[in-house]
Structure formats: structure tokens, C-alpha cells
C-alpha positions in Angstrom: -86.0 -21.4 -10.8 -85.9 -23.8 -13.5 -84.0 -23.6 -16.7 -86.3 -24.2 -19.7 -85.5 -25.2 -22.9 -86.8 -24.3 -26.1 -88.8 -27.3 -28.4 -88.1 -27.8 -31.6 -91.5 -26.5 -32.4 -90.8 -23.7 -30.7 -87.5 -23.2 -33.4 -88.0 -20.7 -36.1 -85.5 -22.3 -38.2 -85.8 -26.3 -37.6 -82.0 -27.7 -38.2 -82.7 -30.7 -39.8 -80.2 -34.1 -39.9 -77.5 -33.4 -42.8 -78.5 -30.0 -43.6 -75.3 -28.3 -41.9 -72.2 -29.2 -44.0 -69.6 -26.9 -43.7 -66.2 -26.9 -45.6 -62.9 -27.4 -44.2 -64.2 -27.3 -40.5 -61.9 -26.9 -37.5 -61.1 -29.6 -34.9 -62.0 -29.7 -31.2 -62.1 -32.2 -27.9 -64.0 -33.6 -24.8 -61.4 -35.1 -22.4 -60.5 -35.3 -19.0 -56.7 -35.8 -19.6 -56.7 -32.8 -22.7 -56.8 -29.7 -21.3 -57.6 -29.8 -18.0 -58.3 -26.1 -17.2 -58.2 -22.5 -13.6 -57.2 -19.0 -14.4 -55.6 -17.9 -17.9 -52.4 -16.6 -15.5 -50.2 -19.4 -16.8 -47.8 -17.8 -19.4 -50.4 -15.9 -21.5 -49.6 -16.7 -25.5 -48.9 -13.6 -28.0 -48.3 -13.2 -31.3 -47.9 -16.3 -33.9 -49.4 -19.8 -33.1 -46.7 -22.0 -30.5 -46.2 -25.5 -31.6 -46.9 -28.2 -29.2 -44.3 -30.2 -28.1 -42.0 -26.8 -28.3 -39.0 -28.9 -29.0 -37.4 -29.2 -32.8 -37.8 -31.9 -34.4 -34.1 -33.5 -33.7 -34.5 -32.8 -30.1 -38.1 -34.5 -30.3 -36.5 -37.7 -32.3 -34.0 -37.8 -29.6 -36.3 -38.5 -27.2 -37.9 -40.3 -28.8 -34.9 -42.9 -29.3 -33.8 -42.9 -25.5 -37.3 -43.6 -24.6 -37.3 -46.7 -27.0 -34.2 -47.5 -26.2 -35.2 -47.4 -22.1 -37.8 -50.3 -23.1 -36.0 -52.4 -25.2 -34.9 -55.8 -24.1 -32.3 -57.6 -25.6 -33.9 -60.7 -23.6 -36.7 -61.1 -25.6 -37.3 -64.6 -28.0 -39.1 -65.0 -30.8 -40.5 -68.9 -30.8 -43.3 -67.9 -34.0 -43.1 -68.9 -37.7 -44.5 -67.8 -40.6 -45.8 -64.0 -40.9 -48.0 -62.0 -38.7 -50.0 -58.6 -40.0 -50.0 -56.0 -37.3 -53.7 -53.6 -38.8 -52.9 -50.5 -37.2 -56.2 -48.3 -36.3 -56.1 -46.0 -33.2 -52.7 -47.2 -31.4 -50.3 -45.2 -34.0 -47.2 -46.2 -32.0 -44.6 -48.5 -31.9 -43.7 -48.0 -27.4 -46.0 -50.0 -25.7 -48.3 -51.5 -28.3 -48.7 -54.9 -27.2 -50.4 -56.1 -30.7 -46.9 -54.8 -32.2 -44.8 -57.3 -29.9 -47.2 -59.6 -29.7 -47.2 -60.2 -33.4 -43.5 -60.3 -33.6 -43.0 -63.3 -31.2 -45.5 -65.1 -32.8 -44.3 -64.7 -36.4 -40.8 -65.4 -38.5 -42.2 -61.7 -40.3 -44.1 -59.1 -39.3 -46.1 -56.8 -41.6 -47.5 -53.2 -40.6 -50.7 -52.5 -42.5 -52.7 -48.8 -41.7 -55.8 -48.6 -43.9 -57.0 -45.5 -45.1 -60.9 -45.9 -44.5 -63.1 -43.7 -46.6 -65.9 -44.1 -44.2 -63.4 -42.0 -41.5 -61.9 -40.0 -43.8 -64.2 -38.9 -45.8 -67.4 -39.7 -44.5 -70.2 -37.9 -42.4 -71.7 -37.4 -38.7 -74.5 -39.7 -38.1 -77.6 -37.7 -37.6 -76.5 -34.1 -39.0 -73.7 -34.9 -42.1 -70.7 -32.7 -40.5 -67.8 -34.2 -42.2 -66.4 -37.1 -39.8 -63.2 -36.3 -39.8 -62.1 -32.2 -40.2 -58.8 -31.2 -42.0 -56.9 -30.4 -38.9 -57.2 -33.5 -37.4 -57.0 -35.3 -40.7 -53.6 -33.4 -40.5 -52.5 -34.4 -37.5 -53.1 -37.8 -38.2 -51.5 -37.8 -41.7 -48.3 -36.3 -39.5 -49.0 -39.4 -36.7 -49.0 -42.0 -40.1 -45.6 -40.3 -41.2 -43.9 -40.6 -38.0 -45.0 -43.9 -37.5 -43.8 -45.0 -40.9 -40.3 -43.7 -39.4 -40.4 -45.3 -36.4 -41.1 -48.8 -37.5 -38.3 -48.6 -40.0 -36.1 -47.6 -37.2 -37.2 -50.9 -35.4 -36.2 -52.8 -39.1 -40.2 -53.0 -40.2 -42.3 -50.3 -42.3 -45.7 -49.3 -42.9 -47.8 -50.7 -45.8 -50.7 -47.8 -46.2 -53.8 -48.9 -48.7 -56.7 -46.4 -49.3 -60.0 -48.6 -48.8 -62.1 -50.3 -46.2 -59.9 -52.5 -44.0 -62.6 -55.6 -44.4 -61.8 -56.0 -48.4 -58.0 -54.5 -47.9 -57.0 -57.2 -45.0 -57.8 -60.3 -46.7 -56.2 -59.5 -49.7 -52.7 -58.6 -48.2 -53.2 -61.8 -45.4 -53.3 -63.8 -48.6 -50.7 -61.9 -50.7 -48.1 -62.6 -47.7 -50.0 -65.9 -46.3 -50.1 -64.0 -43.1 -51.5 -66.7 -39.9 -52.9 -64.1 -37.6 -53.9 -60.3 -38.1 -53.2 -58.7 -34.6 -54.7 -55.2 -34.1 -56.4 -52.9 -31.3 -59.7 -53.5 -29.8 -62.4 -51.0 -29.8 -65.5 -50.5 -28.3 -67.9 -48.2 -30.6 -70.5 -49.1 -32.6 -68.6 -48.3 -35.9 -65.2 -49.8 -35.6 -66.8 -52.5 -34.1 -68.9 -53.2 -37.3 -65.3 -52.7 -38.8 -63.8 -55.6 -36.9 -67.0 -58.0 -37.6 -66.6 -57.4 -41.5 -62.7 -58.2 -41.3 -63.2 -61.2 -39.4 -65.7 -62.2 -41.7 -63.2 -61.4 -44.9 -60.5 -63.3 -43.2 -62.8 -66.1 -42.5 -63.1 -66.5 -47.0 -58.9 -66.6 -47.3 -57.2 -70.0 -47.4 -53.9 -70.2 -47.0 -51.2 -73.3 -46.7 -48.5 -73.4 -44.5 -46.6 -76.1 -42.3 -46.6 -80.1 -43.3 -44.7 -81.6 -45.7 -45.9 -81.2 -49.5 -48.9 -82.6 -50.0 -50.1 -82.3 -46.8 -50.3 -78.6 -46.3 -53.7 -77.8 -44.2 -55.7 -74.8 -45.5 -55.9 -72.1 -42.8 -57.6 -69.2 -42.3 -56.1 -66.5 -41.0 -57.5 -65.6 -37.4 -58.3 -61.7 -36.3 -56.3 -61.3 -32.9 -57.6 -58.4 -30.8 -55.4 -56.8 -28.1 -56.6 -54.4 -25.3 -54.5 -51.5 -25.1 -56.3 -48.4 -25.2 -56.6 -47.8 -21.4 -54.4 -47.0 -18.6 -55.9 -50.0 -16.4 -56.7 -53.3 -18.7 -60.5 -54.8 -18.7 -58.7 -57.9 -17.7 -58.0 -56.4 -14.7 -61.2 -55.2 -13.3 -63.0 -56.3 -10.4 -66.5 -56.5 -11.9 -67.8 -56.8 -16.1 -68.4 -54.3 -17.9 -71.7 -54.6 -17.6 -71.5 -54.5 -13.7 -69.5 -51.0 -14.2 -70.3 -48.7 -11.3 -72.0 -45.8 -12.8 -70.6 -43.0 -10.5 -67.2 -42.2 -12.0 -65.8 -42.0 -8.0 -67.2 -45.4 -7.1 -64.8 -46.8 -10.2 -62.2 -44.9 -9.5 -61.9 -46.3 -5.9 -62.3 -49.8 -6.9 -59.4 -49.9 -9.4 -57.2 -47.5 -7.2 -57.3 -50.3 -4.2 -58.1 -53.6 -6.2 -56.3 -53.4 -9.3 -52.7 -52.6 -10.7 -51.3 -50.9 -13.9 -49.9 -53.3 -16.1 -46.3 -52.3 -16.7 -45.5 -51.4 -20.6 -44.3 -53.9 -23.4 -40.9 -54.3 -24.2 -39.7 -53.9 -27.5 -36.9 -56.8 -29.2 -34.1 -54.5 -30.6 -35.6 -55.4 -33.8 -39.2 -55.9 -35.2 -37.9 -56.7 -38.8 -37.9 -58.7 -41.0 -41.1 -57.4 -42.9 -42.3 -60.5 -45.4 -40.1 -61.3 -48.4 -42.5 -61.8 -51.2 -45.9 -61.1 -51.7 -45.6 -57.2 -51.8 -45.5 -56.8 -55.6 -48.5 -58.5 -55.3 -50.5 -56.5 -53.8 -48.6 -52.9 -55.1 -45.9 -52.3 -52.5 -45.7 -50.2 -49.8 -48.1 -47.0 -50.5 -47.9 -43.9 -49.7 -49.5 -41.8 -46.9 -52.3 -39.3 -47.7 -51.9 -35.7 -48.2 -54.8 -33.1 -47.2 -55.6 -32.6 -50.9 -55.6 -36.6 -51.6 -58.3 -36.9 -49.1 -60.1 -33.6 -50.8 -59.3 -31.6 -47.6 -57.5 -28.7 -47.2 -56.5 -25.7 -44.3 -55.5 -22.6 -43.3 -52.6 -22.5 -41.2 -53.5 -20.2 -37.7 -51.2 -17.8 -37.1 -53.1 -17.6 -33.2 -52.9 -20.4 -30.5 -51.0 -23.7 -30.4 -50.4 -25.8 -33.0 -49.8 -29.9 -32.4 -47.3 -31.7 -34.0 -48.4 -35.2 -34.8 -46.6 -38.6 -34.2 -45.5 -40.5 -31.4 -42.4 -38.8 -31.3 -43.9 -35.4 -30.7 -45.6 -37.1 -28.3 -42.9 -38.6 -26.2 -41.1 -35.0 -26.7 -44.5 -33.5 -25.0 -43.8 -36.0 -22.0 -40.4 -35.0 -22.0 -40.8 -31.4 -22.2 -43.6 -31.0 -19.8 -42.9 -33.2 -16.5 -38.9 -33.0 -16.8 -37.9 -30.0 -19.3 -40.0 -27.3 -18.0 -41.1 -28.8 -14.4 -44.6 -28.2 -15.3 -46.2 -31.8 -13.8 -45.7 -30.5 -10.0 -48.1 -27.7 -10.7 -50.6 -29.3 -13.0 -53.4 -29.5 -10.3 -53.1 -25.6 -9.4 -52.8 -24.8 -13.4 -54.8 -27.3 -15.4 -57.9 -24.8 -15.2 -56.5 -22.7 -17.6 -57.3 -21.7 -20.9 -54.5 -19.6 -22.4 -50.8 -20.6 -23.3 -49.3 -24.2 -24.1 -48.3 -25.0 -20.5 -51.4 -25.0 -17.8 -52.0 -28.4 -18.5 -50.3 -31.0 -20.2 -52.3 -31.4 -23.5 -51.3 -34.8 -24.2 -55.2 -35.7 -25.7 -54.3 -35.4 -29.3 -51.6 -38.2 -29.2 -53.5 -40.3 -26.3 -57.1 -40.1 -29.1 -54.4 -41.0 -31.7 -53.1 -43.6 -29.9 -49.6 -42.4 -30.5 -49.1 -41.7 -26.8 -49.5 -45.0 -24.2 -51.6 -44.0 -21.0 -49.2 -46.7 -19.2 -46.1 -45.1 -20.4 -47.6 -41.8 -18.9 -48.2 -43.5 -15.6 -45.2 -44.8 -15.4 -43.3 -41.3 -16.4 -45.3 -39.9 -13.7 -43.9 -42.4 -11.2 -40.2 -41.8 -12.3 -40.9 -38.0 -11.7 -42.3 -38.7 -8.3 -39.4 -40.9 -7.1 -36.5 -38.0 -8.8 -38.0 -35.1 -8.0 -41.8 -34.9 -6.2 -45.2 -36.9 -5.3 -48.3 -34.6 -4.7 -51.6 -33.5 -5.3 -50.7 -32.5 -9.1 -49.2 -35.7 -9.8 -51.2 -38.1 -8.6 -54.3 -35.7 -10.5 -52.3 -36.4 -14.1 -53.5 -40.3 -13.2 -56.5 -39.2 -12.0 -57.8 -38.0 -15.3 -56.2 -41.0 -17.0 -58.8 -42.8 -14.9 -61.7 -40.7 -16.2 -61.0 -41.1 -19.8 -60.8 -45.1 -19.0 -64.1 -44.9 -17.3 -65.8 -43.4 -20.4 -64.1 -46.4 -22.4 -65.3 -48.7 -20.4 -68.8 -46.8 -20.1 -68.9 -47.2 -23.8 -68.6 -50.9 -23.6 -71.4 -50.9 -21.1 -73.9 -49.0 -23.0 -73.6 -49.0 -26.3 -75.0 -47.2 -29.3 -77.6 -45.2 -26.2 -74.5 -42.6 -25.9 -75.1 -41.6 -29.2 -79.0 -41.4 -29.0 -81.0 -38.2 -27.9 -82.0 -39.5 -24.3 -78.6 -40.9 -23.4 -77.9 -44.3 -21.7 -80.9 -43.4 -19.2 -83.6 -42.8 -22.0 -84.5 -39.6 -20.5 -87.4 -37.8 -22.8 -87.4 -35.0 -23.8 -87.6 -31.7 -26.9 -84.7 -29.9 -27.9 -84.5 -27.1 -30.4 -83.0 -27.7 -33.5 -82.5 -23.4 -34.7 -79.8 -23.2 -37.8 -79.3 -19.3 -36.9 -78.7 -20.3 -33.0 -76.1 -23.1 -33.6 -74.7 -21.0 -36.1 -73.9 -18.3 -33.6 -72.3 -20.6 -31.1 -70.5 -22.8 -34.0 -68.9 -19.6 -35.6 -68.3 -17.5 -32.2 -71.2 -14.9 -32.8 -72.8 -15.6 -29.7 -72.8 -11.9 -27.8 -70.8 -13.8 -24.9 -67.2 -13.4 -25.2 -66.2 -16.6 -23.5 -68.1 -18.7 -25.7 -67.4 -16.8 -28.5 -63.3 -17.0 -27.4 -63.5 -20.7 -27.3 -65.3 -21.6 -30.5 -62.8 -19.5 -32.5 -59.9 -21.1 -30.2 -61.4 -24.2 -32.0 -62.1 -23.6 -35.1 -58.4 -21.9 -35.2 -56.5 -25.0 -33.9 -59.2 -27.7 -33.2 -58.6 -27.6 -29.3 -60.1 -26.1 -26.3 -59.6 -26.1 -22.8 -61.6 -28.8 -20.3 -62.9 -25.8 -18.7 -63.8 -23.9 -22.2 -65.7 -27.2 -23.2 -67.7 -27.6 -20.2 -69.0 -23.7 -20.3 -69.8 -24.2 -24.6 -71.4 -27.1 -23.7 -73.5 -25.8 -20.7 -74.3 -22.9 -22.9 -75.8 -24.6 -25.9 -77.6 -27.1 -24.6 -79.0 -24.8 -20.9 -79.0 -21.2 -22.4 -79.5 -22.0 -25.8 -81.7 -25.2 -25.6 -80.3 -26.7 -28.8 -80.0 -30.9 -29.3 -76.8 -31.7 -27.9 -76.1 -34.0 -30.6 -75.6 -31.4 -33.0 -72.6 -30.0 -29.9 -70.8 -33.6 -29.8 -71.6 -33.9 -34.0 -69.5 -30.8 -34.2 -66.7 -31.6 -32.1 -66.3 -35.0 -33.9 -65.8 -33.4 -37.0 -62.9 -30.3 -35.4 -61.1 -32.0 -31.9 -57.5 -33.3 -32.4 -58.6 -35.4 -29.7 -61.5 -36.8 -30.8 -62.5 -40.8 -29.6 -66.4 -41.3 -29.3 -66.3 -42.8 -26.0 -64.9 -39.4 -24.5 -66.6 -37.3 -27.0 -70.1 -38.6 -26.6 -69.4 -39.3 -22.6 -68.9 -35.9 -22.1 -72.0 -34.7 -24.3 -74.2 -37.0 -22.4 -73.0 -35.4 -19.4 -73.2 -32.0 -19.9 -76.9 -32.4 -21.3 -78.4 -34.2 -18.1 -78.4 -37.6 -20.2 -75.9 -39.4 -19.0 -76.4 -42.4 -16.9 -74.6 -40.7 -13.7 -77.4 -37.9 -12.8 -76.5 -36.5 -9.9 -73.9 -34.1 -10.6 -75.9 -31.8 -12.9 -75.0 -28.8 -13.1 -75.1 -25.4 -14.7 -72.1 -23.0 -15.9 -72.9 -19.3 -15.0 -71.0 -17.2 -17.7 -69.9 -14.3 -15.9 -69.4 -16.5 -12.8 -66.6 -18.8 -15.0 -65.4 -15.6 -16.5 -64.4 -13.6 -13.1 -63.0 -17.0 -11.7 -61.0 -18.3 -14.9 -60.3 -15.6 -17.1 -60.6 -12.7 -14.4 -58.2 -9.9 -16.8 -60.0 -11.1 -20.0 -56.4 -12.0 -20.9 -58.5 -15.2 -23.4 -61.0 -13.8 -24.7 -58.8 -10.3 -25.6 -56.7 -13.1 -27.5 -58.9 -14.5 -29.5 -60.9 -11.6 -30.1 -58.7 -9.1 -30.2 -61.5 -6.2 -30.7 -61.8 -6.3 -26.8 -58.0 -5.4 -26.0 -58.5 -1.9 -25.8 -61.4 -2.4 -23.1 -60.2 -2.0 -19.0 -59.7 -5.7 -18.4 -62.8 -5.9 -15.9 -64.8 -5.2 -19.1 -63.7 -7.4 -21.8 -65.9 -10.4 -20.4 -68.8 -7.5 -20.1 -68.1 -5.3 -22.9 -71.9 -4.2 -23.0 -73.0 -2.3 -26.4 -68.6 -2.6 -27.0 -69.7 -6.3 -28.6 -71.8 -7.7 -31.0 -75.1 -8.0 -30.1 -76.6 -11.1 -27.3 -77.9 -14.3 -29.1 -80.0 -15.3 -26.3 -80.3 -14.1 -22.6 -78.4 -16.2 -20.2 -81.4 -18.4 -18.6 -79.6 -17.1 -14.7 -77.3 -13.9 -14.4 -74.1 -16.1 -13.6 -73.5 -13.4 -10.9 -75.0 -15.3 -7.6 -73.2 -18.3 -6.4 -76.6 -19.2 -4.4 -78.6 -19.2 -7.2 -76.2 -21.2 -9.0 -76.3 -23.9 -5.8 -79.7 -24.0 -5.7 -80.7 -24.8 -9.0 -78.3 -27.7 -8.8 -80.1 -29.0 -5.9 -83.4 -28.6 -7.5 -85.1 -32.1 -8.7 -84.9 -32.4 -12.2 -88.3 -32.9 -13.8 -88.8 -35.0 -16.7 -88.5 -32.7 -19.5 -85.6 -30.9 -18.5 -81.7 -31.2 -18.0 -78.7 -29.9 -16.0 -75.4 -31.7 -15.9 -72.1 -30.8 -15.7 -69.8 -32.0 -18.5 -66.4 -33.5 -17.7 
């Protein structure tokens, strides 16, 4: 059998592009190194929401100190004059970010600049005008900003913050402080990029004057210096361009597993400081950091699953706590299936999509652990996923804007529905299906789900339901924590059949992923707790006990063999199957 999918003809009520604006939405995530997920056995969470890293925040900051003070080296010159910018974007961090230590050698001053960018903040999901950025991750990002701020004045810097578009903000301060070189992150989406263009171009108008005697002072401009750091192994490092990038994730993972090495993390001077002497009153001092209602946002704190603490010193603490404090890295392959409780996997996403959390300084953690305590299947599988979520960087690079487009990198054709009422009932957790309906309200609640929730939401809108998958990754842009668009939009591809590796599609029987992952109905009794008082074999298949079914499941999930041999069928033209992940 075949799974068919509705057109949009077909739709009684067409969803059309920027039609479904919805106030203060949650906040959710596509990644392979998130939440990993296999049965909801691991420490099942009651009563009010559990903050993730579990550690105060003195304990966190202490961390957080030892770690900085393991990388510091008090060998490290500084051979640079005049002063250096440092644009933070997506690297919120001051461990490990190479654009951080790169500007200090090269510089007598370094200033830290984060721009507030309306178009991110405030702005709207391409095709169907979700609001880009939803209030909890604006949150979490505003609490990333703070700790940052903290950080760098720890290291004898701080952090200039300016609300506008980085492209008219940067030249102004780079001539204010007659900064030589702007160092920041490099990204690889359609968006920033057009971001980094338009500041090269505003740098390229500022003249400054520096070296020579007076009188013969050269006009500069000041150059936009682009660092890779966002992935565990660096493009520099690859065996092939990125346009030669394998497009089966195991080929890529083999090749960089035997050909190439993880660059070890930066060290950090004892001191970044000074920041510039003059030119601040210029341009209006230091700023302040935004608050929900500054950026016309605002949220209702859950009382119900697990609440992340922004910043890079959370972060660390998360490290901390889950591979040494609570010995939870030895287990991760057996547990990271899960979908209840803070501890199945090790939910490092937010801070990795934030970039307040270095993917080398993971590896490298996960090294130490395997020389003091164990090496095994669970370790080496934390890397493993580190390697996914650099593949679908590096796919990004590769392919372009075509993630983002209906037929995915591979053009495949074909109609999708486009129903307001359907996406409705999966966006809100109305569905009739009390795993989907469990893992939209897990998102909306704390803007995360499980890798396993994701894949079976995704496989159910876009199989079951037939809806555009766009309007999936749209909405998930606008709730995840961990939101990047290379991930994001990888995923999506993926799990509708459009993604340029087709051959592991694949379809997500409900009720089968229900007995196997959530086999007491421990989840979905959580998040809706209308089904405790059901026998536990019955809150996945609570009958007329639930809310009505949306739609009828396109196989009964029940029959392994059915679900084997629709993955084996040939995909025609107009449909798709693919597993998300």
C-alpha cells in the first residue's frame, strides 16, 4: 500500500502564506545532538517544571570558572595594535570562540558588539508569517546575552548591545573606536549570509586613519574577518568541498572519522581587556540587553516539563552535571530515546543552536570521561550526533536556499494540503492521537521535544495528515530553543521525502512508537493529564476516553511487516516517505 496525500485542492480550508500568526508561540527543535530519544523509563518528571542544568546558579558559575580557568594560558602574546571589534551572532560564548582570541592578539583593544536585529527578533517565517523568533527562545537568548555580558567582564572586556540591523550598527561603532578588523562567526544560510554581505559592504564606506607619522596617516577601511567555528570538525579540514559533500550522512561520517581530526579548543589569555578608551560616548555607551516586553514579547511561565537556563555557564554546568555529576554519559546510547524527564539524553541543543556551548569542548569533555571513567557505545554515540548536526551544516552550504523550497535540494514535485483546521489540530495538540498531541503541548509548554517526539509529529503531518511540511519546520522556527536552519530545515526535508539522501524513507506507525517508547503512557499521562486515570495499556488507545480522531492513521501502526514493506516500496513521483533525523 501507498500512503497518499491530500492536494491542496483537495483542502477545504486552503492555509494560505502569512495567514497563521499566532501570539506569544512556544518554542521547539530538530537536532540530532538535542534530545536524542527510547522508552520514557528514565526518571519520569512530576509536579512543577525542572530546570535544565539542575545546578544553582553559584554552583553553575563555578564551573563555569574552573572550566575557563582549565583553558587559559598564561603563554599566550599579543603582537596586534590598534582595536579589534568581536560582532557576536550565534557563538554567545567566550570558551572556545576563536573570533574572540583571534581578535585579541591581533588588536591593542578589543570591543564586544551583539546587535539586536529586528529582522530576528521581530520579524516573520518566510512563506507563512509565524513570528521568527517565539518568546521562549527569545528568552533564552536574552538569559545567553546576560551571561555573556558577565563572562566577558570576568575576562576584563564587556558587551556593547545596540538594537538595529548589524550592517548600519557595525560601521558606525568601527568608526566611533577606529576599529581595523571586525572578527565574527561565519554562517551558512541564506539570511545571515545576506547579513554578512550588507556589513561588508557598510565597512567598505568607513575610513579610518591609523599608523604613520602625522601627515601620513593612510585611510583604511576596516576589513570583515570571518572565523569557522560552528562545527565540531572545521571545513578546513575536510577531505572533499563542500560541494563534493557525500550526500549519505554514513558515507561523511566515515570519511571524517578516518581522514580528519578535531581541532583542539582555543585558549583563552588571562585577560581579553582592555575594551577601547574613547569613542564609546560616541556612539551611546554600552546598552542594555532586551527584555521580553522591549522586544513586544511576553510568556507564561510552565509549571510542567523542563525549563533551560540560558548562557554559557548553564551550559558548561549541563556538561558538568550530566557526564561527571550524575554519570548519565555512559548510558546515553541505551537512554537517549526517551521522551520524559531531564536526564535520557543530554539536551545540550539549546546552548550548542545558541552557540553558547562549543561542540569541540564537548568532544573533548567526552574524551576526558572516557580516559577517567569509561569508553563505549554511549560515548562514542554523544560524537556521533555531533557529526550529524555538522553534516546538516555543511549540507546547508552545499545546497542552499533548495532546503527551504517545497521540493527540497532534489526538486521532487509534488501537492501538499495546505488545511488551517488540520494544522491547527496538530499545532495546538487536538489531534485525537495522544502522542502527537503529548508532544505539541510538551512544545508549546517549554519549546523542546524529544528527537524521537519530532520524528513521529513530523511523520504524522506531513504522511497521515498530508499537510506542506514547510508550514512543520515554519512552526518549529518560530517555538525550538534549539532552533538553527541548517538542522531545522535538514530535518524537515528529511522527514517529508525531499531531502537529497532518499533512501532511508520511512514512515512512523503511532501505536507501533507508542508501545515501544512510551509503553506505560507515563508521557502522554503527563502532558495530558486527562488520561492518568486510564490502565496504562490504554492511555496511548484511550478509544471514545479522548477527544475525537483528526484524521485516520493512513496504516494501523500495529504490523511491523506492513511498516517494512512500505519502506521498501518505490516511491512514485508524487509521493513521499522519509524518516526525519
Amino acid at each position: 500500500m501507498l500512503l497518499h496525500f491530500l492536494s491542496s485542492s483537495s483542502a477545504s480550508s486552503p492555509l494560505c502564506p502569512r495567514f497563521l500568526l499566532h501570539t506569544n508561540p512556544p518554542v521547539l527543535r530538530f537536532l540530532a545532538m538535542s534530545a536524542a530519544a527510547s522508552s520514557s523509563s528514565s526518571r519520569p518528571v512530576r509536579g512543577a517544571a525542572v530546570p535544565v542544568p539542575s545546578l544553582g546558579a553559584d554552583e553553575a558559575g563555578a564551573v563555569a570558572d574552573e572550566a575557563f580557568q582549565r583553558y587559559t594560558s598564561p603563554s599566550l602574546r599579543r603582537g596586534g595594535a590598534g582595536v579589534a571589534v568581536v560582532w557576536f551572532r550565534n557563538d554567545l560564548r567566550v570558551l572556545d570562540n576563536e573570533a574572540l582570541v583571534r581578535a585579541w592578539a591581533a588588536s591593542e583593544a578589543v570591543l564586544a558588539v551583539f546587535c539586536v536585529d529586528p529582522r530576528f527578533f521581530e520579524g516573520s517565517t518566510h512563506y507563512f508569517g509565524f513570528p521568527k523568533t517565539g518568546a521562549l527562545r527569545a528568552q533564552f537568548l536574552i538569559e545567553c546575552l546576560g551571561d555573556l555580558k558577565q563572562n566577558l567582564r570576568k575576562k576584563g572586556l564587556d558587551l556593547l548591545v545596540r538594537h538595529g540591523k548589524p550592517e548600519e550598527i557595525l560601521p558606525s561603532i568601527a568608526k566611533a573606536v577606529s576599529a581595523h578588523t571586525v572578527y565574527a562567526h561565519k554562517e551558512t544560510c541564506s539570511e545571515e549570509l545576506l547579513v554578512e554581505r550588507l556589513v561588508r559592504k557598510g565597512l567598505e564606506q568607513v575610513q579610518i586613519t591609523q599608523g604613520g607619522a602625522p601627515g601620513q596617516k593612510k585611510p583604511l577601511n576596516p576589513r570583515l574577518q570571518l572565523i569557522w567555528e560552528a562545527t565540531l570538525y572545521h571545513i578546513d579540514d575536510l577531505l572533499f568541498t563542500v560541494n563534493n559533500l557525500p550526500d549519505v550522512y554514513t558515507q561523511f561520517r566515515k570519511a571524517v572519522e578516518s581522514k580528519s581530526s578535531v581541532r583542539s579548543c582555543s585558549k583563552l589569555p588571562p585577560s581579553l581587556g582592555p575594551p577601547p578608551s574613547s569613542g564609546l560616548d560616541e556612539i551611546g555607551g554600552w546598552g542594555t540587553i532586551p527584555t521580553l516586553e522591549s522586544l513586544g514579547l511576553s510568556v507564561t511561565k510552565s509549571e510542567k516539563g523542563m525549563h533551560f537556563i540560558g548562557g554559557e555557564s548553564a551550559a558548561l554546568g549541563r556538561v558538568h552535571e550530566y557526564f561527571w555529576k550524575k554519570d548519565q554519559l555512559k548510558v546515553y546510547k541505551e537512554t537517549r530515546n526517551g521522551m520524559l524527564g531531564p536526564d535520557y539524553s543530554t539536551k545540550f541543543s539549546p546552548w550548542l543552536a545558541s552557540g553558547s556551548l562549543s561542540p569541540r569542548y564537548i568532544c573533548e569533555e567526552v574524551k576526558r570521561y572516557e580516559k577517567q571513567r569509561v569508553a563505549n557505545d554511549s560515548t562514542y554515540w554523544v560524537l556521533f550526533e555531533l557529526i550529524w548536526r555538522d553534516y546538516f551544516r555543511f549540507l546547508s552550504a552545499k545546497y542552499g536556499n533548495s532546503i527551504f523550497h517545497l521540493g527540497g535540494p532534489r526538486k521532487v514535485v509534488s501537492k501538499w494540503s495546505q488545511d488551517q483546521a488540520l494544522f491547527e489540530s496538530w499545532r495546538e495538540g487536538r489531534t485525537g492521537y495522544p502522542l502527537i498531541d503529548a508532544n505539541m503541548r510538551e512544545l508549546s509548554a517549554t519549546g523542546f521535544m524529544s528527537n524521537r517526539g519530532r520524528q513521529i509529529v513530523c511523520s504524522f503531518l506531513v504522511r497521515d495528515m498530508g499537510i506542506d511540511w514547510r508550514i512543520g519546520a515554519e512552526w518549529f522556527e518560530t517555538c525550538l530553543l534549539d532552533y538553527d536552519p541548517a538542522s531545522n530545515y535538514g530535518n524537515w526535508t528529511y522527514g517529508a521525502g525531499v531531502g537529497n539522501d532518499p533512501r532511508e524513507d520511512r514512515y512512523f506507525s503511532i501505536p507501533k512508537q507508542a508501545k515501544t517508547y512510551d509503553p506505560e503512557g507515563e508521557y502522554v499521562a503527563y502532558w495530558l493529564p486527562e488520561l492518568r486515570s486510564l490502565a496504562k495499556e490504554r492511555r496511548n488507545f484511550p478509544g471514545a476516553s479522548y477527544i475525537r480522531q483528526i484524521v485516520p492513521l493512513k496504516f494501523d501502526g500495529g504490523n511491523q511487516k506492513k511498516d517494512q514493506q512500505f519502506n521498501r516500496q518505490r516511491r512514485p513521483n508524487n509521493m513521499y516517505r522519509r524518516q526525519v533525523k
